[in-house]
Backbone as CSV, one residue per row, in Angstrom:
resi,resn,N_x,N_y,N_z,CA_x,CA_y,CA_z,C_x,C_y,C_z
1,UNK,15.450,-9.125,4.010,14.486,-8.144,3.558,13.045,-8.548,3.868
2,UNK,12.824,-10.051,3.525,11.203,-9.918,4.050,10.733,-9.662,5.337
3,UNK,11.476,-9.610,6.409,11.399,-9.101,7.828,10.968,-7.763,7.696
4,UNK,11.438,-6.736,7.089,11.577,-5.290,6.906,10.102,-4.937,6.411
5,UNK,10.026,-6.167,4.882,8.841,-5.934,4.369,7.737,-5.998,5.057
6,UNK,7.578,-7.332,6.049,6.764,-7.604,6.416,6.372,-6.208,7.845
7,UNK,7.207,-5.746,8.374,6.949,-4.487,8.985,6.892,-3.479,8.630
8,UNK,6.947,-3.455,7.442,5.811,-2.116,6.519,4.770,-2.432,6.144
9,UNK,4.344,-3.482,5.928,2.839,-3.754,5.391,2.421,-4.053,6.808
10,UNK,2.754,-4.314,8.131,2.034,-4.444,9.102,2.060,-2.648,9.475
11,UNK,2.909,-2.103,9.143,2.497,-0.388,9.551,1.610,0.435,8.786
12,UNK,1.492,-0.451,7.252,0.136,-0.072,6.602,-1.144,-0.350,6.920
13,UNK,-1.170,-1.622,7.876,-2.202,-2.076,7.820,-2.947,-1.263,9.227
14,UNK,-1.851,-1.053,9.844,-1.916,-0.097,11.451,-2.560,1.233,11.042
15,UNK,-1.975,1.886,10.518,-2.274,3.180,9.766,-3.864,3.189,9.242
16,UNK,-3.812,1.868,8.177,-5.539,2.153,7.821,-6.726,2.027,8.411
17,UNK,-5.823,1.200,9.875,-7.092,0.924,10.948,-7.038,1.956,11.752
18,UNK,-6.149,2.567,12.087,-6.429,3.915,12.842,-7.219,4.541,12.018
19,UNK,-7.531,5.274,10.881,-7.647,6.204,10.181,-9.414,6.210,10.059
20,UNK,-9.385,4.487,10.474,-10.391,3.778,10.138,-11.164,3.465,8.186
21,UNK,-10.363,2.852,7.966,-9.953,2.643,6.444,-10.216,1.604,6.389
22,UNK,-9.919,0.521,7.064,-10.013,-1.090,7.164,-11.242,-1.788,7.202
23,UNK,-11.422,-2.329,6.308,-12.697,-3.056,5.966,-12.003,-4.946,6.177
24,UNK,-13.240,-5.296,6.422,-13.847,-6.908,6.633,-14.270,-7.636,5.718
25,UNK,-14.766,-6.663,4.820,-15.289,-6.877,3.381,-14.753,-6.804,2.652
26,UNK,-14.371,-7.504,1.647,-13.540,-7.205,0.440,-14.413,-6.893,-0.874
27,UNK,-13.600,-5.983,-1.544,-14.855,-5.466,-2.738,-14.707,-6.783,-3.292
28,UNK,-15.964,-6.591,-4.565,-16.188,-7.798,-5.094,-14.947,-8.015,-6.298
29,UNK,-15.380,-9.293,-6.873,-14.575,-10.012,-7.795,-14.260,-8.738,-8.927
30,UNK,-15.222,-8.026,-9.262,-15.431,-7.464,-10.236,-14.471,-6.185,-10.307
31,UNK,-14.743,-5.970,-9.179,-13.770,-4.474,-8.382,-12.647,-4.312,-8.675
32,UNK,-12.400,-6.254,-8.103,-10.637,-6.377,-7.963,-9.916,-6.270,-9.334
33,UNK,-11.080,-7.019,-9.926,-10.560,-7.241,-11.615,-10.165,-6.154,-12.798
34,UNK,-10.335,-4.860,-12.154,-9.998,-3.511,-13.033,-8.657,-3.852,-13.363
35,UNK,-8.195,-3.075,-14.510,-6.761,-3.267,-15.191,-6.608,-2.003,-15.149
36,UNK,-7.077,-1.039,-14.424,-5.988,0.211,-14.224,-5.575,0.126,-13.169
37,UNK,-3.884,1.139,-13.310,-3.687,1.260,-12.157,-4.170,1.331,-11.002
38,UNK,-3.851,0.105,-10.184,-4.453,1.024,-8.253,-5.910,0.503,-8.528
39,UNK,-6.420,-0.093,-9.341,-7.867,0.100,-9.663,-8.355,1.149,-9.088
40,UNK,-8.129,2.081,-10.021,-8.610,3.467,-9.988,-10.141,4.052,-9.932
41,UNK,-10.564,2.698,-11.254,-11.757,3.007,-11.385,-12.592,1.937,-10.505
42,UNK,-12.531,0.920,-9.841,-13.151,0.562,-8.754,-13.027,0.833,-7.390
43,UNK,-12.197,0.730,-6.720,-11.648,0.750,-5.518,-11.117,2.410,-4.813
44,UNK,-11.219,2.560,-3.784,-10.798,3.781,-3.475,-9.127,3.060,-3.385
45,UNK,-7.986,3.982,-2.901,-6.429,3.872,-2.937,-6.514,3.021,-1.186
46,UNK,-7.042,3.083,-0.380,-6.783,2.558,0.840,-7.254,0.843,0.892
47,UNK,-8.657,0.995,-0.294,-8.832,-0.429,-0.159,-7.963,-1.133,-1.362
48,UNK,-7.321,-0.519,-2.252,-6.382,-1.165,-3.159,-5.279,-1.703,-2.314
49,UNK,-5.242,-0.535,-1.650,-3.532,-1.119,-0.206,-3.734,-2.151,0.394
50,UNK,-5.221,-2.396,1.047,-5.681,-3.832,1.545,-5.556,-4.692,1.156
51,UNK,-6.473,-5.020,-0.110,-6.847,-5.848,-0.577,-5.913,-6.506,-2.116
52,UNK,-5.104,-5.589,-2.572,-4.308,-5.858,-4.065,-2.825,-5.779,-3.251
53,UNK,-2.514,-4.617,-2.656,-1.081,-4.683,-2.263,-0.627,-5.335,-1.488
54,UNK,-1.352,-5.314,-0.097,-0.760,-6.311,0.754,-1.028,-7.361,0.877
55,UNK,-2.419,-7.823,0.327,-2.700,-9.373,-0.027,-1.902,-10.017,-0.808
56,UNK,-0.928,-9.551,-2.054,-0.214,-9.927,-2.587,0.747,-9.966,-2.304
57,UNK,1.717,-9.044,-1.306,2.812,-9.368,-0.783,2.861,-10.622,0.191
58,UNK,1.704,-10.075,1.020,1.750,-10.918,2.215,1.623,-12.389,1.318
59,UNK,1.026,-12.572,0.362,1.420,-14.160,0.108,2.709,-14.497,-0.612
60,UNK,3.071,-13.362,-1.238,4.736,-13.705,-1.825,5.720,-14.476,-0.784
61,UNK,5.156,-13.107,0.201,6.595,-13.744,1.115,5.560,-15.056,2.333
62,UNK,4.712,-15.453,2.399,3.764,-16.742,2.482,4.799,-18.254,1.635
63,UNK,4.787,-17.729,0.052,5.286,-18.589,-0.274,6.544,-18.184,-0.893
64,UNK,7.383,-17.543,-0.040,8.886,-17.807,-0.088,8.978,-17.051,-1.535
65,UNK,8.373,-15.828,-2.093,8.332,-16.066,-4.002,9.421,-14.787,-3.877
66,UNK,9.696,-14.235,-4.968,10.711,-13.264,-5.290,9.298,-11.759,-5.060
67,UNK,10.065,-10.745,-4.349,9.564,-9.345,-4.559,9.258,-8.874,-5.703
68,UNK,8.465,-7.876,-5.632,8.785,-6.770,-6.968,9.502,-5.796,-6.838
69,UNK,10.358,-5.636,-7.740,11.697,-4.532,-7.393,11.284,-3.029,-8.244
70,UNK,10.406,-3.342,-8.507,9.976,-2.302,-9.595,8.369,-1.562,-8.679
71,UNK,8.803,-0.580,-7.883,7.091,-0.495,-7.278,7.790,1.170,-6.669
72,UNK,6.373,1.986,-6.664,6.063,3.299,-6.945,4.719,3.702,-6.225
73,UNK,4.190,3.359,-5.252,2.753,3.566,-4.564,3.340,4.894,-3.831
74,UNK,4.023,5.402,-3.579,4.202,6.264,-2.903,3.816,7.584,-3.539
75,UNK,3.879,8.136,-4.946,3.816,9.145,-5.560,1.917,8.956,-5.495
76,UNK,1.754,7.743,-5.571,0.273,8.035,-5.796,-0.640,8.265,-4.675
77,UNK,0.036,7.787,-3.148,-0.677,7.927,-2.040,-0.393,9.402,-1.652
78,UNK,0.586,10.146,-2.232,0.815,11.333,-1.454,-0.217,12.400,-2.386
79,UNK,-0.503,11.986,-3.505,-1.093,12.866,-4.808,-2.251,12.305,-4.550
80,UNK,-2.543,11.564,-4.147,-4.574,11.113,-3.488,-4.805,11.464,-1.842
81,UNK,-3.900,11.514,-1.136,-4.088,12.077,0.153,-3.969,13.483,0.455
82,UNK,-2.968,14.244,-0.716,-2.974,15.574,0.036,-4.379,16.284,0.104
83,UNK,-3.921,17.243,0.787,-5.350,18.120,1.620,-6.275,17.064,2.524
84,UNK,-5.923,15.291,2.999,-6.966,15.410,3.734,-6.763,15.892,5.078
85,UNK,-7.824,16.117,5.934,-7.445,16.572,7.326,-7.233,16.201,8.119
86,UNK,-6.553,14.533,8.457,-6.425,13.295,9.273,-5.176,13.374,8.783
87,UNK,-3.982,13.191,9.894,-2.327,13.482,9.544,-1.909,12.037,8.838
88,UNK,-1.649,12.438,7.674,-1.498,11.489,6.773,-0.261,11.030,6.617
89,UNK,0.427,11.515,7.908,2.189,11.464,7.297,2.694,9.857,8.015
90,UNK,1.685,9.617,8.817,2.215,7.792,9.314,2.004,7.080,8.231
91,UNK,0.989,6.829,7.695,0.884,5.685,6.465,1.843,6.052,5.115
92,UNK,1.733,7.229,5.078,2.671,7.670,3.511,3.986,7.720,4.051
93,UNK,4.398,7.326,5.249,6.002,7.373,5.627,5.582,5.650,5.368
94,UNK,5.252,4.936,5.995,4.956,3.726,5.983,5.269,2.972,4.567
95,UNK,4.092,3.640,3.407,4.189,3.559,2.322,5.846,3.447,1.678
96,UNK,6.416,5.014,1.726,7.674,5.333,1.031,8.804,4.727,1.817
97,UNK,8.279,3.656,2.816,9.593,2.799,3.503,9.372,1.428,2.853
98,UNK,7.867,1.261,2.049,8.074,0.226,1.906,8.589,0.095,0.107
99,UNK,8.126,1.144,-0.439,8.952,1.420,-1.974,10.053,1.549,-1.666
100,UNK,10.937,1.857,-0.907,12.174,2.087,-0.819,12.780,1.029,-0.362
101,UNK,12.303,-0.518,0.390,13.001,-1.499,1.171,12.615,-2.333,-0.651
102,UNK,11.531,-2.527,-1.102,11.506,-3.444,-2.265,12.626,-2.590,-3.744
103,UNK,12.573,-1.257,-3.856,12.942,-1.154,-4.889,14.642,-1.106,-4.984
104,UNK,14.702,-0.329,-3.922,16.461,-0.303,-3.168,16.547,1.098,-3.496
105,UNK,15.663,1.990,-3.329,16.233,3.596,-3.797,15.301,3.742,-3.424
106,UNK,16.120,5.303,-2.498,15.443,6.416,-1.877,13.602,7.236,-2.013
107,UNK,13.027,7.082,-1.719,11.978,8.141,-2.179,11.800,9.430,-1.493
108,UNK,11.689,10.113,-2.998,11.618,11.549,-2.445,10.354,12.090,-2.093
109,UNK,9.947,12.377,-0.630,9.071,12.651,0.334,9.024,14.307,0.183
110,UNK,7.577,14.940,0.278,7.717,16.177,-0.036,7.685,16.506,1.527
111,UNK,7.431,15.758,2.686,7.117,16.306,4.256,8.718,15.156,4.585
């Protein structure tokens, strides 16, 4: 599985640089440190994917650690992306392959 994983978070990371989403910068300490979901209230959802989601995977499987089997980003990228006008369906397929390789069940995709 971390093979799989690791080629969904490299198709996220593809996706946000096309879209041009991808920053160099990481928000600050303060940003990261929100306790809501997604840090909702700091971060937009693309730099949460950067900087909280895949920074954290990518070091799980760095150091060999156990997944989270319990994960759901998909309902929230499709409910913060709809209506934009840049085809959003590579990263949110991206996304719902990668909830679906960690959790082991299907996600239901409205496209």
């Amino acid at each position: 599985m971390p093979d799989k994983v690791e080629k969904y978070l490299s198709a996220i990371e593809q996706e946000l640089k096309i879209l041009g989403w991808w920053s160099d910068t990481p928000p600050s300490h303060e940003a990261l440190a929100s306790e809501l979901p997604f840090c909702v209230d700091t971060l937009s959802l693309a730099q949460w994917l950067q900087f909280v989601l895949l920074a954290r995977l990518r070091q799980l499987l760095k150091l060999n650690r156990a997944l989270p089997t319990e994960i759901s980003v998909y309902p929230m990228a499709e409910y913060t992306y709809a209506g934009y006008e840049e085809d959003m369906q590579p990263l949110l397929a991206a996304i719902a392959q990668l909830d679906a390789a960690l959790s082991g069940q299907a996600v239901a995709r409205q496209c």
